[in-house]
C-alpha positions in Angstrom: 48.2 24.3 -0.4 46.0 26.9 -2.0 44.2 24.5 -4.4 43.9 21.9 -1.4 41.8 24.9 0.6 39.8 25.3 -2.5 38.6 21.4 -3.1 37.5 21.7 0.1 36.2 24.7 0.4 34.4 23.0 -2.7 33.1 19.6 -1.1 31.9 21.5 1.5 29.6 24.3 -0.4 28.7 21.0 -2.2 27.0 19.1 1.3 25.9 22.5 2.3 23.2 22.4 -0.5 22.6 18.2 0.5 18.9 17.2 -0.9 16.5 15.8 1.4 16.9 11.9 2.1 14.0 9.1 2.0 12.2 7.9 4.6 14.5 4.4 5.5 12.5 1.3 6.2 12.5 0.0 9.5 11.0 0.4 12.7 9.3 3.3 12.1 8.8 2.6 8.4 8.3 -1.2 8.0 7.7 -2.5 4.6 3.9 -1.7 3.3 1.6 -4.7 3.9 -0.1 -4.4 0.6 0.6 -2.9 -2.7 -2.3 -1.7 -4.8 -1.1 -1.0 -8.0 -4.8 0.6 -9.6 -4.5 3.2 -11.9 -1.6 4.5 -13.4 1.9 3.6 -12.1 2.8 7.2 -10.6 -1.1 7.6 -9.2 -0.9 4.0 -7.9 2.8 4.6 -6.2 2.4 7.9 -4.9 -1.0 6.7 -2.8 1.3 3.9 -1.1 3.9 6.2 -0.6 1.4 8.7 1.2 0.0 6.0 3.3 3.9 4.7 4.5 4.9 8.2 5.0 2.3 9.2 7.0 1.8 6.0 8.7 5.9 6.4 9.9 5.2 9.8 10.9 2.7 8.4 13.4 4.9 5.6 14.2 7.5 8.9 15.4 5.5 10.3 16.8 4.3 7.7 19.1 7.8 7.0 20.0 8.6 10.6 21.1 5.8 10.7 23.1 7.3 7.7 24.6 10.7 8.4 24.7 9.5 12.0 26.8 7.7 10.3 28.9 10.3 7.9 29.6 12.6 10.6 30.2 10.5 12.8 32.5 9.4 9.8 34.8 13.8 9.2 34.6 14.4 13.1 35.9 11.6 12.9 38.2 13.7 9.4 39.4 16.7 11.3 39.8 18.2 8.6 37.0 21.8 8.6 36.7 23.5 10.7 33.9 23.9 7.7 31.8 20.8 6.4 32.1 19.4 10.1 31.0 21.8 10.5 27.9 20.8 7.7 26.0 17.0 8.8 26.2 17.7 12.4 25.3 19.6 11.4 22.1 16.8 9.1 21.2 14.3 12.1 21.4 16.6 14.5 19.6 17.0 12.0 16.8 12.9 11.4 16.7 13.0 14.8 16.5 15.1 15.5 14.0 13.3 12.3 11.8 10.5 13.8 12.5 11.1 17.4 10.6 12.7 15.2 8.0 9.4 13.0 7.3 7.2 16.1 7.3 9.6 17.5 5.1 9.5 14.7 2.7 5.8 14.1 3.1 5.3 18.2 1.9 7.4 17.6 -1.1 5.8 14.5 -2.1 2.4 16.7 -1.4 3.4 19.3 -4.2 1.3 18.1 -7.0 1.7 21.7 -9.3 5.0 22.2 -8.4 7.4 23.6 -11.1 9.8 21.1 -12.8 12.5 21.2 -10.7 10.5 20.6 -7.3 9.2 17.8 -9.4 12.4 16.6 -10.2 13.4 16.6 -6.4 9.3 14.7 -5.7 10.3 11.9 -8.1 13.9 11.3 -6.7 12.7 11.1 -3.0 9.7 8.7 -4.7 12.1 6.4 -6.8 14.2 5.9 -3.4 11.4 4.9 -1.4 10.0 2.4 -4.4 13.5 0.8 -5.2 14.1 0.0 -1.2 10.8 -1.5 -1.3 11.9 -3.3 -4.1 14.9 -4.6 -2.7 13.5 -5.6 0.9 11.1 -7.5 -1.6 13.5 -9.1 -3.2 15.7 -10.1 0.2 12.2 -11.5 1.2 11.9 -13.7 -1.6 15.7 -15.0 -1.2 15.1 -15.6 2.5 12.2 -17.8 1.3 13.7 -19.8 -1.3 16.6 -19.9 1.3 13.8 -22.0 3.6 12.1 -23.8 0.5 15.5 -25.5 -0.1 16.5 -26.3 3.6 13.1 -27.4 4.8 10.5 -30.3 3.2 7.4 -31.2 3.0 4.2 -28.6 3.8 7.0 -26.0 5.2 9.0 -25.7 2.1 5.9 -25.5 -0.3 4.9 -22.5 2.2 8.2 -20.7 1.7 7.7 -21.4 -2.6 4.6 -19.9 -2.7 5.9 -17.1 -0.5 8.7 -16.6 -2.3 6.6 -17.0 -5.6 4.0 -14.3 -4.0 7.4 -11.6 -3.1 9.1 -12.1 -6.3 5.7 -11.6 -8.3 5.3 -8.4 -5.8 8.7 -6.9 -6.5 7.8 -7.3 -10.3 4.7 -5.3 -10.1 6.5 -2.5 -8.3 8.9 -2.3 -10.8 6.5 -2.4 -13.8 4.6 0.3 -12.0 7.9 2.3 -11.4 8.5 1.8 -15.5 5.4 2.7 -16.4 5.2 5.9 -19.1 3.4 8.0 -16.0 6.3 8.1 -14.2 8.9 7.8 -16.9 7.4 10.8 -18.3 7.0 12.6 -14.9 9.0 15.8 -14.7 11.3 14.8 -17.5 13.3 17.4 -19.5 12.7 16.5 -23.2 
């Protein structure tokens, strides 16, 4: 019973101390239109991960501001309590993703950090590469997915797209290999 107690006295000291998640592509974070990869990999990455941060945090922000007002012209309605809840979660959980992004965005901001915040700056930036990497890579499929059903002009369209993704997805990843970032707050 004892030793039960103490694993989970144990898991939960462990998801006490839970590191900060990425920023999760969606909505509020859709994929970045463009990747300029000048420079060094790290340089190059961490200037499109600024831009997708911060742009997200606007794209919160905006829909707080929404959400609010959504829920004061509701109140000032007299809504019903269920048509309240559902926008006072929504603003709790903007608010909550908003303290997370700004979070994140002042961690990836710590340029002379010592190693270990640097360790923690590269983890939160290798996340937010390798889903960019992937929801390249579902792009792609979904294109050679079309190039195969459809003919003619529409299925050349979806090669070249998927050709144009694929290529995309390779230069991320040759960015995220590059000795800048492989190097970056390593412990040899």
């Amino acid at each position: 019973m004892s030793a039960l107690f103490l694993a989970g006295a144990l898991c939960a000291g462990a998801f006490a101390a839970v590191p900060a998640e990425a920023a999760k592509l969606g909505p509020y974070f859709p994929m970045p239109a463009a990747f300029p990869l000048n420079g060094t990999g790290k340089d190059a990455l961490l200037k499109i991960q600024a831009k997708w941060l911060n742009d997200g945090l606007g794209n919160l922000e905006k829909a707080r501001k929404e959400t609010a007002a959504a829920l004061e012209k509701a109140k000032a309605e007299n809504a019903k309590p269920e048509q309240i809840a559902p926008l006072e979660e929504k603003l709790k959980t903007l608010e909550a993703d908003i303290e997370a992004t700004k979070e994140e965005i002042a961690i990836e901001d710590k340029d002379m950090a010592p190693k270990e915040e640097q360790a923690e700056r590269k983890r939160l930036f290798l996340l937010n590469v390798n889903q960019w990497i992937v929801e390249l890579g579902r792009q792609a499929t979904e294109q050679l997915k079309i190039a195969i059903l459809k003919d003619g002009a529409e299925a050349e369209a979806a090669q070249n797209r998927h050709i144009q993704l694929s290529d995309m997805a390779d230069a991320l990843e040759k960015a995220k290999r590059d000795i800048s970032v492989e190097s970056w707050a390593s412990t040899r």
